[in-house]
N, C-alpha and C positions, 0 to 999 in steps of 0.2 A: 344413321337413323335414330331417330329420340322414341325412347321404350317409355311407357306409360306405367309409374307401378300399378301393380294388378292385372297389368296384361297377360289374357289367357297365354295358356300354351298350345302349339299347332293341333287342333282339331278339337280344342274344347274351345266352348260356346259360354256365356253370361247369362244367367240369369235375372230377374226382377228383383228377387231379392239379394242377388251381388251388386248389383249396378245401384239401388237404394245404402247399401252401406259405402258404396263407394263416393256418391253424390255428400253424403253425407260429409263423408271428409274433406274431398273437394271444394264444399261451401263453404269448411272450416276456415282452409287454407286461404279461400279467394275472399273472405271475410277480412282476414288478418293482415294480408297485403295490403287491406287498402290505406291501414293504419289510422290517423285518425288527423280531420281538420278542427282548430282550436281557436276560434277567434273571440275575441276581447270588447267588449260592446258599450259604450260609455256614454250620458246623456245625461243632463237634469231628468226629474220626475216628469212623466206626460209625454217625452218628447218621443216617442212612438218606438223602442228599441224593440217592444216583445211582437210589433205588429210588422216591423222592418224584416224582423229574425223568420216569422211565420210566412211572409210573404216568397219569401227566395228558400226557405227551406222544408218550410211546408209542415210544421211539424214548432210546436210549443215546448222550444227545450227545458226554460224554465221550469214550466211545468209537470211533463213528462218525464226529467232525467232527473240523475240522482246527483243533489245538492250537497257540495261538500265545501264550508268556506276554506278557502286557501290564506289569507290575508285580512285584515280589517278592513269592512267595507265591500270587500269582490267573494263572489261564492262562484265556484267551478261548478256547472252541470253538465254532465256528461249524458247524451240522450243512449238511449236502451240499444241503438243501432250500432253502436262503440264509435262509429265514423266520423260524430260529430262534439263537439264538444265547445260549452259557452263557459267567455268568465264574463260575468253577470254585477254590476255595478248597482244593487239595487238601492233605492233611493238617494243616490248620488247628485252632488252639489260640490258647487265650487267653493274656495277658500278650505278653510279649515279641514271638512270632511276629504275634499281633494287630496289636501296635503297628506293626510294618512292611509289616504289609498298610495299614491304617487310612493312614499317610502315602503308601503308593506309592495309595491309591485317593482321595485327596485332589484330589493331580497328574490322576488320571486323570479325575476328575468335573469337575476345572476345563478340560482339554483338552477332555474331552465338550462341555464349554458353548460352544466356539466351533463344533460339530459338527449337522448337520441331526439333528432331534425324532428322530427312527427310528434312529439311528447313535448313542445316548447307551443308559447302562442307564436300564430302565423300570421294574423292581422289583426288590427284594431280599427273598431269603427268610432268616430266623436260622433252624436248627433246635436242638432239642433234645429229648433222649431221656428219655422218661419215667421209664426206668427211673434215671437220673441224681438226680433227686429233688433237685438242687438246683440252684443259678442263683446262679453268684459273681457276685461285685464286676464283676472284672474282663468279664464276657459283661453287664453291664448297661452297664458305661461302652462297650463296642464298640456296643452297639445304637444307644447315644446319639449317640458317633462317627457311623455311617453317620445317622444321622438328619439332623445336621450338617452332611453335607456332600452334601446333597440327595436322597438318599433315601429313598424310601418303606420303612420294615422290614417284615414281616409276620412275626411269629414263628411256628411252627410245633411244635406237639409231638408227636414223631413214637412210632410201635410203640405206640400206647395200644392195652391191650386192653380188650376188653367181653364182655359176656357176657351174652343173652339180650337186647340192645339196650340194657345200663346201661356206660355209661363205669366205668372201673375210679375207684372215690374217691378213693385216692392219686394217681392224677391230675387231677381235678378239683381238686383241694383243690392244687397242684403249679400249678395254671393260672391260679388266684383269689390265688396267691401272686404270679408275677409280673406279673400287672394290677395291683395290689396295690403294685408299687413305683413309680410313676408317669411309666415309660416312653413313650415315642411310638408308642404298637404301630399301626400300619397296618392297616385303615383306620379302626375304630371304638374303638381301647383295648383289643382284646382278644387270645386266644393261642387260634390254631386248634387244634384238639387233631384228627389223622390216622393211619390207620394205612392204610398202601400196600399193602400185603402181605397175603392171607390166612396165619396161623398155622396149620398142618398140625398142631401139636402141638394148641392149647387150642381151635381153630377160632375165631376171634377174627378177624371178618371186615373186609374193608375199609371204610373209614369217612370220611368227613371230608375228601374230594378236593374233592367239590364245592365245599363253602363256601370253603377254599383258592382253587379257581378261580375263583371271585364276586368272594373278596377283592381279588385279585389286579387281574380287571379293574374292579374297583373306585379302583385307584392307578394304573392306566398311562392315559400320553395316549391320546388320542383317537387319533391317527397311528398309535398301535403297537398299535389294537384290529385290525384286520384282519388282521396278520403273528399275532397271537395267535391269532386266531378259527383260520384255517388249520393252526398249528401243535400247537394241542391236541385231543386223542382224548377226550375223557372227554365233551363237550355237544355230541350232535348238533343238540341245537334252538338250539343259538346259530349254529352254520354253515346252517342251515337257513332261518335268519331274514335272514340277510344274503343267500341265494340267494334266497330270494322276492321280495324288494328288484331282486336286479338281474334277472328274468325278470320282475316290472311292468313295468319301464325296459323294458326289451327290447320289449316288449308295446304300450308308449306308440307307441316310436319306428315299429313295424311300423303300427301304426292310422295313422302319419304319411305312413308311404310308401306305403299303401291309399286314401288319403284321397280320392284319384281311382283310382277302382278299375284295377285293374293286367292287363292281357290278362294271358292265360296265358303266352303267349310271352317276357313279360318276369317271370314268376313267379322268374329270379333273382336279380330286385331286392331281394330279399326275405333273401336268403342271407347275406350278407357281414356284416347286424345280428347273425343269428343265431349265425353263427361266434363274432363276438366274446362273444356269450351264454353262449357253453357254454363258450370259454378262461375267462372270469370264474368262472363255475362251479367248474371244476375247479381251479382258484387256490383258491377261497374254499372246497372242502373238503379242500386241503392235499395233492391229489396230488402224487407227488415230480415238478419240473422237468426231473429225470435222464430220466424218462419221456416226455418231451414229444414225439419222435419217435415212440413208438407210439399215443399220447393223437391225435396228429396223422393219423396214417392212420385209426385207429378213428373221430374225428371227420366224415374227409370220406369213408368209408365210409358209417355211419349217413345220412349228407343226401344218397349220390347212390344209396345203395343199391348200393354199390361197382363199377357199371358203367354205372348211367343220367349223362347229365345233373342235375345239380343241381335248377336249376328245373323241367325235366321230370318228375323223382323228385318233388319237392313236389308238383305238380300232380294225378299219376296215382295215387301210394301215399299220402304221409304226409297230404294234405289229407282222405282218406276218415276219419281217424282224429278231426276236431273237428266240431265243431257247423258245420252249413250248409256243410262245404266240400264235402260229395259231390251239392249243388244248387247250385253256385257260378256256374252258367252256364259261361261262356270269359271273366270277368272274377274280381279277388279283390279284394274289397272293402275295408276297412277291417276290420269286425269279424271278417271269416275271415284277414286277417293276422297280427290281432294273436292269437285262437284258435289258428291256429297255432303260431305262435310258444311261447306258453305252452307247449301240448301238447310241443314239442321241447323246452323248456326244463326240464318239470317231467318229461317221461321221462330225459332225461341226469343231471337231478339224481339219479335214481333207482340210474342207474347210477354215479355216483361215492360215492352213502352205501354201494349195495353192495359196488363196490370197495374204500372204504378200512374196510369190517368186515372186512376177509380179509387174513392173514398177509403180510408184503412179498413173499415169493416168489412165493404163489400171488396174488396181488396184479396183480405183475408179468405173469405167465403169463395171467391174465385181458386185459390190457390189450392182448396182443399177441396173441388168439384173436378168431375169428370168436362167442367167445361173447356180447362188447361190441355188435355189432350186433342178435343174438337178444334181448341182454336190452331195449333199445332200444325195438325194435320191441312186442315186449311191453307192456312199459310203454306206449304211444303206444296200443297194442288196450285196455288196460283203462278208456280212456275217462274221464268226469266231470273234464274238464280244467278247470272253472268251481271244483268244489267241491272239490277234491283239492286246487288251487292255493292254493284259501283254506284247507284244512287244513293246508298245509306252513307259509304264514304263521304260523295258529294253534300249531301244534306249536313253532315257534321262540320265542313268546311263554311257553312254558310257565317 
């Protein structure tokens, strides 16, 4: 059986303000594993990289993170979340400027290689603009460069419009041109074609993130899939997939510590799994860490019912909300551990997808309201913890 630190001892109970300092460390911890995704983003002036970067990540790292040039020509921004991280080609052009990007990122890939998997770049996006209509020399020999010197490229061709769901031709025909020159395009040989942006003018709707974001984790290590998962906005069911995963786990370990049925009295044995449950949670759907103090009250709000005892609150509220806890006798067996467990795991997930749909302010403002425990508890009332659970699986599969 896997012991939780901090787990009470038989017949003491958690308090709100134990399970807040413990939240707190928890978040630390599920903050830090996720390490950090690092991508490389390169395009002439215009050609839409900070509108590309906002679209899939939802968040202006250029702007918001902290600018540090690493090389001539690239400046590293790392946003405030630690999970994300841009190197930034700003005002970049080909020939000459290229060429001392290309040698200062030479240096920098060979440094990377003496550097832990998660601290090196993980992909590199080329862009280029459709309305550009062509693709010199010199933008073929830099894809080749970064190729060379261990990077994955993905090219990208950005502002393509359509119209009634047909790509506009000239960019197709634009696309089949540089597959055409027998480049290293990342991952399959070919040129995503994207538009970020709705056009207001021809209505020319957004397009093409997805595959982007497939591609994408299609070249990055294994290590730097979970700093990704968190940091991107565009696939609920890939963050969703990864939480079904760790609320099993959670679920196992609670059947483990059930395994000889538990009095009620020590029902906060049961607590300390769960905490780290819900920090992993809100890690893997990319809440900001800046938050983690009020992630932390809201947390050990929800579990004590913000004035019961922990395992008492288990015992008396949240246990009526699964299958067999409200016949549980004054023992908790295995299967109403690990039921509950689920039930708390798959309502908070609930509450972090609806958290991070809503603007950072009002984001914010949510996380520091008593509306975090309302919505919670809700969730925990609408019951079929069995089939819900296996439909969040399924929905991550999509």
């Amino acid at each position: 059986m896997t012991i939780e630190p901090g787990t009470p001892a038989s017949g003491h109970d958690l308090s709100r303000a134990d399970l807040e300092g413990m939240f707190e460390q928890r978040l630390a911890e599920a903050f830090a594993a996720l390490g950090t995704f690092n991508l490389a983003v390169f395009g002439k002036t215009g050609a839409g990289k900070s509108t590309l970067v906002n679209a899939i990540f939802g968040r202006d790292v250029a702007r918001t993170g902290v600018g540090q040039p690493v090389t001539k020509g690239l400046v590293y921004h790392r946003h405030p979340d630690g999970f994300l991280g841009l190197y930034d080609s700003e005002g970049f052009e080909t020939g000459t400027a290229g060429d001392v990007i290309l040698e200062g990122l030479k240096t920098l890939v060979a440094d990377h290689g003496a550097r832990p998997v998660d601290q090196r770049i993980h992909a590199a996006w080329y862009l280029v603009r459709w309305s550009d209509r062509r693709f010199e020399g010199a933008q073929a020999e830099f894809v080749k460069a970064l190729h060379a010197v261990g990077l994955p490229v993905i090219v990208v061709m950005a502002q393509v419009p359509t119209r009634d769901g047909v790509i506009h031709p000239d960019a197709l025909e634009f696309a089949r041109y540089i597959e055409g020159l027998g480049l290293p395009l990342a991952p399959r040989g070919r040129v995503v074609l994207t538009n970020a942006l709705v056009d207001d003018f021809s209505g020319a709707p957004v397009f093409g993130l997805q595959q982007l974001l497939d591609d994408t984790y299609e070249v990055v290590p294994e290590i730097a899939e979970r700093a990704l998962t968190a940091a991107q906005v565009l696939d609920i069911g890939r963050k969703k997939k990864v939480v079904a995963g760790i609320v099993n786990q959670a679920a196992v370990i609670a059947a483990g510590i059930g395994a000889t049925p538990i009095p009620f009295a020590d029902a906060a044995l049961l607590i300390p799994n769960q905490v780290t449950m819900i920090a992993r949670i809100t890690a893997a759907y990319g809440l900001p860490p800046s938050r983690s103090r009020a992630m932390a009250a809201a947390g050990s709000i929800v579990l004590t019912g913000g004035a019961t005892m922990a395992g008492k609150y288990a015992v008396t509220n949240l246990m009526k909300f699964v299958p067999g806890g409200a016949i549980a006798g004054s023992a908790v067996s295995a299967t109403v551990a690990a039921s509950l467990t689920k039930a708390v795991g798959l309502a908070w997930s609930r509450v972090c997808e609806y958290a991070v749909s809503l603007p950072a302010d009002q984001r914010d403002r949510f996380l520091e309201s008593g509306e975090v425990t309302e919505k919670f508890v809700g969730f925990m009332k609408a019951g079929g913890v069995g089939s819900a659970l296996g439909g969040l699986g399924r929905k991550g599969r999509q």
